[in-house]
N, CA, C and O of each residue as an XYZ file, in Angstrom:
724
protein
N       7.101    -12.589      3.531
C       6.747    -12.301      2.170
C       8.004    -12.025      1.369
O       8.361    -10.932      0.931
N       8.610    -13.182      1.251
C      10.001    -12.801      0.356
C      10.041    -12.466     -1.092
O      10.890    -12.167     -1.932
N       8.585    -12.670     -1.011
C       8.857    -12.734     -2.953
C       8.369    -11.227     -3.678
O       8.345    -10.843     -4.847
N       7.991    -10.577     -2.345
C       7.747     -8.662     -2.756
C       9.313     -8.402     -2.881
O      10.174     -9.118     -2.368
N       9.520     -7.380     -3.566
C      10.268     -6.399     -3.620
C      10.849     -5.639     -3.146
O      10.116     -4.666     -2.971
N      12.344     -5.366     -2.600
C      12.796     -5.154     -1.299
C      13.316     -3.936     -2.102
O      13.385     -4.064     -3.324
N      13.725     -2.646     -1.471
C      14.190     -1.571     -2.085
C      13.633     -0.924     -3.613
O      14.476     -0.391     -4.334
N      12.668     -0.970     -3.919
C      12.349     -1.084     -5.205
C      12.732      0.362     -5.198
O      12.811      1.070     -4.194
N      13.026      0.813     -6.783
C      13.195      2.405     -6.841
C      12.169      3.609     -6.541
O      12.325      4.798     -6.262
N      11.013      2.747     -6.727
C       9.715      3.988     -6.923
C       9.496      3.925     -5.349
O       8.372      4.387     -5.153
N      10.057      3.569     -4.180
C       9.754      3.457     -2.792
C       9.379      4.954     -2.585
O       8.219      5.364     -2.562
N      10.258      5.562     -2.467
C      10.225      7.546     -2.322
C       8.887      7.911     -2.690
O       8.069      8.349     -1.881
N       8.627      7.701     -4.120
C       7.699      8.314     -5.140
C       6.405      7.875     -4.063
O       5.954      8.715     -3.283
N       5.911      6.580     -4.112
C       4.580      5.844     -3.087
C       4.816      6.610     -1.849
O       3.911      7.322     -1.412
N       6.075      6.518     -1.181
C       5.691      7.132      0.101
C       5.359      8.310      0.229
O       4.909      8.524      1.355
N       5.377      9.161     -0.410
C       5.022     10.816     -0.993
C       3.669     10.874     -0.984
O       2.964     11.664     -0.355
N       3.313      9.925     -1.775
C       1.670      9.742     -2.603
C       1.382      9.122     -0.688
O       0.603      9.772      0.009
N       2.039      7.991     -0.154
C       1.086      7.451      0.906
C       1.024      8.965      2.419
O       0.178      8.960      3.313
N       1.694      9.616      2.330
C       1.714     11.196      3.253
C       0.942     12.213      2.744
O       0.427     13.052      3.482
N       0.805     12.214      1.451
C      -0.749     12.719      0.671
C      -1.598     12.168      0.694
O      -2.582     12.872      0.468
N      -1.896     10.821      0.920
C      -3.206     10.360      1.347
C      -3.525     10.424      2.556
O      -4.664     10.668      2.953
N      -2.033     10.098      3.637
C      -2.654     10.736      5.013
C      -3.198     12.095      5.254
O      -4.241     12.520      5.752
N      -2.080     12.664      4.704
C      -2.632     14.108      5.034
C      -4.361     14.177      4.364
O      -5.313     14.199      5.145
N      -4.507     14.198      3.237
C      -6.182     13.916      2.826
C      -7.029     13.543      3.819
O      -8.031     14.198      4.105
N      -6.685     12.479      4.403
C      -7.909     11.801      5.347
C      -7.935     12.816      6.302
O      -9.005     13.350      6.595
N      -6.572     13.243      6.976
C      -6.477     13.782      8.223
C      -7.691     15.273      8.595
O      -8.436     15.651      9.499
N      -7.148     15.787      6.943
C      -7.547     16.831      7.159
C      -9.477     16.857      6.381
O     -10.037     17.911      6.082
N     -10.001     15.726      6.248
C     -11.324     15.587      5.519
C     -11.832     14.971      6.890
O     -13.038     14.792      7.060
N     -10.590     14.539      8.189
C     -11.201     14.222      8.998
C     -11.306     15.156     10.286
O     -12.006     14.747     11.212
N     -10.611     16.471     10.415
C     -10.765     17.674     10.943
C     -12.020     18.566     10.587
O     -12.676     19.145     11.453
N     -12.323     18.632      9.095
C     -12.984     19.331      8.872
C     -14.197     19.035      8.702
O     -14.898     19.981      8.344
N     -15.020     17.433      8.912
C     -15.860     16.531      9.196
C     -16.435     16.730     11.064
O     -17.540     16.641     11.599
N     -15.231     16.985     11.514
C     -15.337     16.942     12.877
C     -15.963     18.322     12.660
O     -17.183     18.458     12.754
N     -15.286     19.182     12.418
C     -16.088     20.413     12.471
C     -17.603     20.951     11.897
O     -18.261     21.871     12.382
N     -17.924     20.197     10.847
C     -18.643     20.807     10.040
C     -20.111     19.548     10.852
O     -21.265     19.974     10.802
N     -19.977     18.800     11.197
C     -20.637     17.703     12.066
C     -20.706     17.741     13.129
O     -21.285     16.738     13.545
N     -20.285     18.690     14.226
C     -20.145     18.788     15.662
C     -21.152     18.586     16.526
O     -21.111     17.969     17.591
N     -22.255     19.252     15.911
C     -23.727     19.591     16.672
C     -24.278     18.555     16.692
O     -25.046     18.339     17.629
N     -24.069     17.473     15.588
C     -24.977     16.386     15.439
C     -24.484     15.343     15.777
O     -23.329     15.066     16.101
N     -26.040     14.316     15.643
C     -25.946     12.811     16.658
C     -24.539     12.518     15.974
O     -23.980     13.178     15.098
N     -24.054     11.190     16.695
C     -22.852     10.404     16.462
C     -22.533      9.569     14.964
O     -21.565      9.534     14.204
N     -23.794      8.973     14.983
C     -24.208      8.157     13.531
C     -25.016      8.587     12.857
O     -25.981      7.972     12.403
N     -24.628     10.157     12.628
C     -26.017     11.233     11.752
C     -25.829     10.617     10.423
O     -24.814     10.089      9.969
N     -27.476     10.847      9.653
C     -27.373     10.449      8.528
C     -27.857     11.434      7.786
O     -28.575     11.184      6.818
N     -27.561     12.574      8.108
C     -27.660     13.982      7.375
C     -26.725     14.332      6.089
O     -25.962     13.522      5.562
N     -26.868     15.332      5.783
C     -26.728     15.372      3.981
C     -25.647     16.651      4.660
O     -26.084     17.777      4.899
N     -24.093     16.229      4.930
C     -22.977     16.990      5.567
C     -21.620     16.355      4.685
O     -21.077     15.250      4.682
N     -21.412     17.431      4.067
C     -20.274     17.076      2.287
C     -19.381     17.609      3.104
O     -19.766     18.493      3.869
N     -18.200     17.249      3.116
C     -16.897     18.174      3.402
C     -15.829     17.398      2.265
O     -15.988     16.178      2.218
N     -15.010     17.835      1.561
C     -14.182     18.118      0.918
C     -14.480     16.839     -0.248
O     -13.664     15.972     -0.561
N     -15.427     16.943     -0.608
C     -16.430     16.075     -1.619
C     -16.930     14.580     -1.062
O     -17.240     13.531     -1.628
N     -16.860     14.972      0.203
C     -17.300     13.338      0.866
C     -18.242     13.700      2.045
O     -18.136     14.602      2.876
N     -19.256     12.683      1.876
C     -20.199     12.723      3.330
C     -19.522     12.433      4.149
O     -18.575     11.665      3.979
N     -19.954     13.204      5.751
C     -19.611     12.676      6.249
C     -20.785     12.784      7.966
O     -21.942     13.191      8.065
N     -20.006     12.328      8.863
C     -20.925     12.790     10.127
C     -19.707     12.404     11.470
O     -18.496     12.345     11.260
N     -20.239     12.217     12.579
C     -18.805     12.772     13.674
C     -17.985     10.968     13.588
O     -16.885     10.414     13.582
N     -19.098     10.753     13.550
C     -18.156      9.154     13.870
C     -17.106      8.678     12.703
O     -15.953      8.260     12.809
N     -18.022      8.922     11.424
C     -16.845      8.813     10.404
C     -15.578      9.877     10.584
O     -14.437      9.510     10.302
N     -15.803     10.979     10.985
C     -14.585     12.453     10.764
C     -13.707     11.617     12.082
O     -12.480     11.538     12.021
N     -14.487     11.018     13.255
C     -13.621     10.634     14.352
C     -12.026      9.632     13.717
O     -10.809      9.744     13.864
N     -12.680      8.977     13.210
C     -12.179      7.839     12.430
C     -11.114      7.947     11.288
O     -10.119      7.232     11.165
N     -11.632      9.293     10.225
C     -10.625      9.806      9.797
C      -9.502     10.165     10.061
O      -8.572      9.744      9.372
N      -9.254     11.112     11.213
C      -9.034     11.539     12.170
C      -7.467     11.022     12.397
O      -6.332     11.457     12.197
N      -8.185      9.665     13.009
C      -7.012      8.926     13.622
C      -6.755      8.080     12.471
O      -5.535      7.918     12.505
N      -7.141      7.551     11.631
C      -6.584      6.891     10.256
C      -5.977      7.890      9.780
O      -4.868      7.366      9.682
N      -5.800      9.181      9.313
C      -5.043      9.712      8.553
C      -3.923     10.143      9.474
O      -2.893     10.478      8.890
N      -3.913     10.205     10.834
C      -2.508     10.892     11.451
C      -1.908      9.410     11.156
O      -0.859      9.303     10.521
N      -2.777      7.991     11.753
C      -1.818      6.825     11.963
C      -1.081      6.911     10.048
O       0.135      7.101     10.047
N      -1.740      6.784      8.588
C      -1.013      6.472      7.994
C       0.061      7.289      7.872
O       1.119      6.665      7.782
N       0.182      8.791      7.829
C       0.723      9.853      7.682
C       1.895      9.814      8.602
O       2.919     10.350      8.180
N       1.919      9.309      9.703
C       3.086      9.424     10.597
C       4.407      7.945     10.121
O       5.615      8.025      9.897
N       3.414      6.666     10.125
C       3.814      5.299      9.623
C       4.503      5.970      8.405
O       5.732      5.962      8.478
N       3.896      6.628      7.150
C       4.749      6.826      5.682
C       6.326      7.820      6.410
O       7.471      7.626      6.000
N       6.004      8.701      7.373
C       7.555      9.657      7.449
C       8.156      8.454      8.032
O       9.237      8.096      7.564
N       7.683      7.847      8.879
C       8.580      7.315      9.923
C       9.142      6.238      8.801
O      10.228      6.579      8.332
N       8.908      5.699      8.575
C       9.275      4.612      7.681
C       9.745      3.492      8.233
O       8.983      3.026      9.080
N      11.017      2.725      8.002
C      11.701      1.792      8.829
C      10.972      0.516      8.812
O      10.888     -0.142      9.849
N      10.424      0.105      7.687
C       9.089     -0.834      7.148
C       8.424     -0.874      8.197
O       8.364     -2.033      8.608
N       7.606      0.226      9.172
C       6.159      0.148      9.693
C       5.558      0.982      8.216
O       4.516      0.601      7.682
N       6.211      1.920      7.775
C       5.225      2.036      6.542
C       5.164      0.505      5.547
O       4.266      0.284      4.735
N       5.847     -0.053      5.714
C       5.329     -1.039      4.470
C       4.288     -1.756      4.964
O       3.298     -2.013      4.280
N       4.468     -2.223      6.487
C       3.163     -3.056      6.985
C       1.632     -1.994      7.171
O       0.519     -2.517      7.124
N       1.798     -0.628      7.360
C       0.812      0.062      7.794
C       0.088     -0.062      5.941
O      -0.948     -0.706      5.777
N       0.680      0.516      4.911
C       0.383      0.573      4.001
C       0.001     -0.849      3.131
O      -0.455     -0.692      1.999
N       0.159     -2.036      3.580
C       0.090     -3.087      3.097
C      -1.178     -3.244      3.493
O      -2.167     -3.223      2.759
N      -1.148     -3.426      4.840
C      -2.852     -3.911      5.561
C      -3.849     -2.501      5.901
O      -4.946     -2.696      6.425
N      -3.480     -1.325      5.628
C      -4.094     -0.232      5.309
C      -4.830     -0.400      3.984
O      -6.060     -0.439      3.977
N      -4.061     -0.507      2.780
C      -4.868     -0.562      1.559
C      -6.050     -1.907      1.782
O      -7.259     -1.896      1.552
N      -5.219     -2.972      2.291
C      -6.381     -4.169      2.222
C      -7.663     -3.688      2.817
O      -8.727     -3.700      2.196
N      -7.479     -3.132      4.425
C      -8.682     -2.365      4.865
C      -9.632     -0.973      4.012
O     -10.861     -0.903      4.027
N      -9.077     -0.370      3.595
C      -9.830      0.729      2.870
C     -10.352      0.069      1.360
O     -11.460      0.379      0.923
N      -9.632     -0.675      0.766
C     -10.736     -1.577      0.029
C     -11.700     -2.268      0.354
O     -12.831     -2.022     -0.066
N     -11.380     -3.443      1.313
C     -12.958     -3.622      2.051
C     -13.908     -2.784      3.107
O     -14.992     -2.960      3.663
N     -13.075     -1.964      3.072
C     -14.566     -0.833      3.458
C     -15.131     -0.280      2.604
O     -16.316     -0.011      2.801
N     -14.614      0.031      1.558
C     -14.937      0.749      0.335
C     -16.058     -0.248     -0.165
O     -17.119      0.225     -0.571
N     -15.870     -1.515     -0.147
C     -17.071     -2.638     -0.854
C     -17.985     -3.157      0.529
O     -19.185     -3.359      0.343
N     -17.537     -3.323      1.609
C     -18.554     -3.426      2.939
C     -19.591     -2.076      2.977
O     -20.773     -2.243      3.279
N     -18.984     -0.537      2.601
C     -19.993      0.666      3.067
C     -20.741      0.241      1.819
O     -21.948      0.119      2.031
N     -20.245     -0.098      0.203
C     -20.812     -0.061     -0.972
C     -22.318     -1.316     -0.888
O     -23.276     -1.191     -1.650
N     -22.264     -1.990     -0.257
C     -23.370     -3.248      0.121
C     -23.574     -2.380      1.203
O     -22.405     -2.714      1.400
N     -23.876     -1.592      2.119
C     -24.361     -0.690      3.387
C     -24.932      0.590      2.761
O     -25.471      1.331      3.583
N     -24.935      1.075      1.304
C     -25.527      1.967      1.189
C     -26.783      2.334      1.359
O     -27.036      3.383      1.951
N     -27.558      1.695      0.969
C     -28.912      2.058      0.847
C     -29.977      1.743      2.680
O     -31.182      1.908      2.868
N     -28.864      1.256      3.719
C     -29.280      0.579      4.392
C     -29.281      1.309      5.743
O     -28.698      2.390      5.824
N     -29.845      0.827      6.708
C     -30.095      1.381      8.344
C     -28.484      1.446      8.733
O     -28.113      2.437      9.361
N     -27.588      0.507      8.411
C     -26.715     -0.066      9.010
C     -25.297      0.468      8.173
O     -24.211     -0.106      8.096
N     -25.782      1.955      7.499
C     -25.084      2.768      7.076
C     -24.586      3.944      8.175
O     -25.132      5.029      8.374
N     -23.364      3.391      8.840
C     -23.365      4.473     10.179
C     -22.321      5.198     10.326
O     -22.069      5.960     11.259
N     -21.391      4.851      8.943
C     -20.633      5.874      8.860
C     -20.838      7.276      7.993
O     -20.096      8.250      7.867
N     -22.224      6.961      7.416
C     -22.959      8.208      6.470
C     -21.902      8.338      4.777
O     -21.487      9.386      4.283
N     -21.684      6.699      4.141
C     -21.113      7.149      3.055
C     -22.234      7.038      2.405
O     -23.345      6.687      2.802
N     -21.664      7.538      0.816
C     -22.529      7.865     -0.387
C     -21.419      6.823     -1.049
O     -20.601      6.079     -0.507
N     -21.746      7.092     -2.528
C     -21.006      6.036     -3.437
C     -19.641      6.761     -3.984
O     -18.811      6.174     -4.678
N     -19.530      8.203     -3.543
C     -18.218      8.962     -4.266
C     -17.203      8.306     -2.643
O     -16.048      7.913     -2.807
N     -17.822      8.294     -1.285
C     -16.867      7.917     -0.409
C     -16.513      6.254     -0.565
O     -15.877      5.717      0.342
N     -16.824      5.686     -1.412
C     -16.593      4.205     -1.914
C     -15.201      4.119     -2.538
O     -14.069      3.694     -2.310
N     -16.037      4.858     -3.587
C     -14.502      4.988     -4.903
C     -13.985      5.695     -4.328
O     -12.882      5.234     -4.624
N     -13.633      6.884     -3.389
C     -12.852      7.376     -3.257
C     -11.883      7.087     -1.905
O     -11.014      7.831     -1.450
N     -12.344      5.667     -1.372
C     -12.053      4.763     -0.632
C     -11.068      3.310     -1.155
O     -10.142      2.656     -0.676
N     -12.028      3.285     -2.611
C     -10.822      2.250     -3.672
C      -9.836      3.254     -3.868
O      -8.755      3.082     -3.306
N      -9.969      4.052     -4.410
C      -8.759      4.746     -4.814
C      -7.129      5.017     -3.862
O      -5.965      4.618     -3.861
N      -7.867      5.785     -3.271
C      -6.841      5.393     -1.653
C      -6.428      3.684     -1.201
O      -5.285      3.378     -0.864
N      -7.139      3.062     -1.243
C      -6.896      1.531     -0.809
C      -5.348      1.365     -1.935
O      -4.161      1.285     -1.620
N      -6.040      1.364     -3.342
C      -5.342      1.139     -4.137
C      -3.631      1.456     -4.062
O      -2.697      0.658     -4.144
N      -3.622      3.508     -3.804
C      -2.521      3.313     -3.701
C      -2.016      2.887     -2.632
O      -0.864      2.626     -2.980
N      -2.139      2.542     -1.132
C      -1.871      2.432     -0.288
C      -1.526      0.744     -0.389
O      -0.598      0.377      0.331
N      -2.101     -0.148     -1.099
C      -1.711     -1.476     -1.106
C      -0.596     -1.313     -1.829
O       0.377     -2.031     -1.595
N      -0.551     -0.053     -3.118
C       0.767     -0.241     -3.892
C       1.775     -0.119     -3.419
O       2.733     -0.891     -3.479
N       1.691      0.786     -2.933
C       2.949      1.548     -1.430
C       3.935      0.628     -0.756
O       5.159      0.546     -0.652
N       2.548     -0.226     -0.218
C       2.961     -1.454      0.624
C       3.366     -2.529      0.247
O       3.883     -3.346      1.010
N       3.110     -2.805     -1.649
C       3.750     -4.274     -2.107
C       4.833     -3.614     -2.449
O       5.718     -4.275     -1.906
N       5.430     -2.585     -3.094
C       6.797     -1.751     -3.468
C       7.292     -1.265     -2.602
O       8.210     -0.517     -2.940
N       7.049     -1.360     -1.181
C       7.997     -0.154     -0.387
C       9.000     -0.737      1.158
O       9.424     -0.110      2.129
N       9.076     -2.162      0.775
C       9.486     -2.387      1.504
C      11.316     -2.625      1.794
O      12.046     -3.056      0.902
N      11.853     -2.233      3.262
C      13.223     -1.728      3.025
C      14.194     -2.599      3.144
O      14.036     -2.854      4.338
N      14.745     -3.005      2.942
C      16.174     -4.169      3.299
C      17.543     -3.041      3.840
O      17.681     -1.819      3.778
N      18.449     -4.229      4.400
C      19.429     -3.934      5.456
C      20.394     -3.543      4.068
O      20.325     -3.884      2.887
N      21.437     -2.542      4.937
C      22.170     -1.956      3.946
C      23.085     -2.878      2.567
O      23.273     -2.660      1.370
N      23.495     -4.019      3.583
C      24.270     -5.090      3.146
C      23.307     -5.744      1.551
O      23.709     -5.840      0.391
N      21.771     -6.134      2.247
C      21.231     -6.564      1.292
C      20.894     -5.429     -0.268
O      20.971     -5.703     -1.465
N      20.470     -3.981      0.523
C      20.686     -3.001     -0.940
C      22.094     -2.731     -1.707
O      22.269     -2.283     -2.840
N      22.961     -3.108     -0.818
C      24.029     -3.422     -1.940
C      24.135     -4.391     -3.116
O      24.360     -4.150     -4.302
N      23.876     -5.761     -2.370
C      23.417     -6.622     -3.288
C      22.618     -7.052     -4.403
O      22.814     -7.915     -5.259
N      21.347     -5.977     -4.124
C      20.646     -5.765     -4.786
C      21.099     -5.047     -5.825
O      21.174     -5.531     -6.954
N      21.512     -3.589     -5.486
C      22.649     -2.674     -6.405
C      23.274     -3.670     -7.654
O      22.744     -3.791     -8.758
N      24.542     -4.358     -7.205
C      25.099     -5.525     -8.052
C      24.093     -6.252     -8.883
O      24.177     -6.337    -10.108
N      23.007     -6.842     -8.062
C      21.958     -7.868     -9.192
C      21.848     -6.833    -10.255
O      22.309     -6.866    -11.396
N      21.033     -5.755     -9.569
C      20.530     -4.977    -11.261
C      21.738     -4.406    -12.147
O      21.617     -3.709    -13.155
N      22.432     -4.663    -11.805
C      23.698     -4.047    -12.442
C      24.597     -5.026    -13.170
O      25.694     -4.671    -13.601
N      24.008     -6.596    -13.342
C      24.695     -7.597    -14.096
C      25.891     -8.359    -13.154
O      26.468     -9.408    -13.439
N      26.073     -7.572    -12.028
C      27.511     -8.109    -11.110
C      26.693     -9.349     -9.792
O      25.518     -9.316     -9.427
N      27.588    -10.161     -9.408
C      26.995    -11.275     -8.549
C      26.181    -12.216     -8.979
O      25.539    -12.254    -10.029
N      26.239    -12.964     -8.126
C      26.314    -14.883     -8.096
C      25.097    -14.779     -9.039
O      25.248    -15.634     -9.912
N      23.867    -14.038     -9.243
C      22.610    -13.932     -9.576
C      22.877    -12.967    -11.356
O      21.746    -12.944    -11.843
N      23.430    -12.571    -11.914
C      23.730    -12.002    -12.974
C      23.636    -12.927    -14.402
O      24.210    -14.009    -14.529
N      22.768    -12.262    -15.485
C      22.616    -13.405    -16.430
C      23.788    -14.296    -17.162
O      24.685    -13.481    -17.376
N      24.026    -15.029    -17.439
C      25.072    -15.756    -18.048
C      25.805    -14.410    -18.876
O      25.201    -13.437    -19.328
N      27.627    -14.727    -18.940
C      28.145    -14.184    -19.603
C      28.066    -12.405    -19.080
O      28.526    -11.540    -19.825
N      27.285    -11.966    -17.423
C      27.214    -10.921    -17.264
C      27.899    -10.966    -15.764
O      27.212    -11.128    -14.756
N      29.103    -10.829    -15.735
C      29.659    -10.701    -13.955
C      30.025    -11.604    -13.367
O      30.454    -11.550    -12.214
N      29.890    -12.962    -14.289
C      30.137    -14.303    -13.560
C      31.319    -14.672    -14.545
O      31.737    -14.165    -15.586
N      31.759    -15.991    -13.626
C      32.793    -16.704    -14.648
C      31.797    -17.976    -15.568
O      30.579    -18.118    -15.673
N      32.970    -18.759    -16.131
C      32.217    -19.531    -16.908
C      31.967    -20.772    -16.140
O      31.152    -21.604    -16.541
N      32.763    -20.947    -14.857
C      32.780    -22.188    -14.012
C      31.292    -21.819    -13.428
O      30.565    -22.805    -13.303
N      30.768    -20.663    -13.080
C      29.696    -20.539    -12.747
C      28.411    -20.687    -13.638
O      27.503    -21.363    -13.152
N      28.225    -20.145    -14.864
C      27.429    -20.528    -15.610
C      27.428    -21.915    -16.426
O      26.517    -22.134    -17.224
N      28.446    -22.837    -16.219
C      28.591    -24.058    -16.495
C      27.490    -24.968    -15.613
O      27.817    -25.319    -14.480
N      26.548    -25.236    -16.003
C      25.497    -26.530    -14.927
C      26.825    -27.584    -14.570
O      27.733    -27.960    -15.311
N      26.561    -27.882    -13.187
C      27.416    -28.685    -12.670
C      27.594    -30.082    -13.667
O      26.727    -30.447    -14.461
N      28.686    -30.662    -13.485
C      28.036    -32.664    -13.695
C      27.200    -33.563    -13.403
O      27.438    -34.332    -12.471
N      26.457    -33.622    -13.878
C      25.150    -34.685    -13.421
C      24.381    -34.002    -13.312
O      23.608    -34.367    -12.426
N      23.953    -32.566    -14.027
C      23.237    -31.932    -13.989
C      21.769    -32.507    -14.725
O      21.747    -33.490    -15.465
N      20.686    -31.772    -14.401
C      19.934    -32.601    -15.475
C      19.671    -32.658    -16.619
O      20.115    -31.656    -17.179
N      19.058    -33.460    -17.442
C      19.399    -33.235    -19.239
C      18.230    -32.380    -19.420
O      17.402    -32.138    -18.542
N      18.221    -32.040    -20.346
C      17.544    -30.847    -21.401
C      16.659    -32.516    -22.069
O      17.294    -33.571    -22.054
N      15.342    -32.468    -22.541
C      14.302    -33.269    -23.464
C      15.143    -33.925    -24.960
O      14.910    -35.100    -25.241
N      15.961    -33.231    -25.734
C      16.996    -33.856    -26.411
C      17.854    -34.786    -26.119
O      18.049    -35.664    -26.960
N      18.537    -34.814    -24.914
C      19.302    -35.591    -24.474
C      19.012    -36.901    -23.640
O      19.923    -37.692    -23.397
N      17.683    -37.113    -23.199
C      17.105    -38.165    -23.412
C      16.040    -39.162    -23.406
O      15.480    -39.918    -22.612
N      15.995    -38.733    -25.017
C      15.537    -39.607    -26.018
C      17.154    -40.085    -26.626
O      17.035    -40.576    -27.749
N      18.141    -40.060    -26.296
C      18.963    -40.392    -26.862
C      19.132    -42.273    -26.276
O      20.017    -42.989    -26.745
């Protein structure tokens, strides 16, 4: 995927937000476990913990989704960019797979419609995370450094280059004026 964004500045900022969303799940998935203990596996009982239904199989699940994103965002070393890339893709389509499962038998993780949206929401930032957060080798954030900074081969005309460089070679191709000539 070369055409994402390698070092982008807001990387820090997302990964902050993606260790607050782990931590969220982790701990909506501790306290799910707890507050759900007694009951069946795929209960479909009326059990809210930290504004979300839940029951043991979903809190199980939390559980280990919020330590896996939460550990992937510290660790970094782009497993957060891949965890957070195909993390958000997954928590959006669960968010619209439980949203078509609501009303239904085959509702077995016990969401309601606030654990939907509040399933986009998380997806959301977690895909953002993952299209902005990915890291390049030191050599290449230098380079990068220079691009945004007007310096190197990539700098707009008249910004860091010579003129032999912004000159189109000979036999370059013509511009729509030149021929009709």
């Amino acid at each position: 995927m070369a055409h994402l964004p390698v070092n982008h500045p807001a990387r820090p900022l997302l990964r902050i937000l993606v260790v607050l969303v782990g931590r969220y799940v982790l701990a909506f998935g501790i306290a799910g476990l707890v507050a759900s203990w007694d009951q069946p596996f795929f209960s479909r009982e009326e059990n809210w913990v930290l504004g979300l239904r839940t029951n043991p199989a979903f809190a199980l699940l939390s559980i280990f989704v919020g330590a896996l994103v939460a550990a992937a965002a510290v660790y970094g070393h782009n497993v957060d960019h891949f965890v957070e890339l195909w993390g958000g893709i997954v928590f959006l389509v669960a968010g619209i797979v439980m949203m078509t499962l609501l009303r239904t038998d085959l509702n077995l993780l016990n969401f309601a419609m606030v654990n939907c949206i509040v399933s986009f929401i998380i997806g959301t930032v977690m895909l953002t995370a993952g299209l902005y957060g990915k890291e390049g080798t030191p050599e290449y954030r230098e380079a990068e450094e220079k691009r945004r900074h007007g310096e190197g081969p990539q700098a707009p005309p008249g910004q860091g280059r010579s003129a032999a460089e912004v000159e189109p070679p000979t036999g370059a191709r013509r511009g729509r004026a030149d021929r009709r000539r």
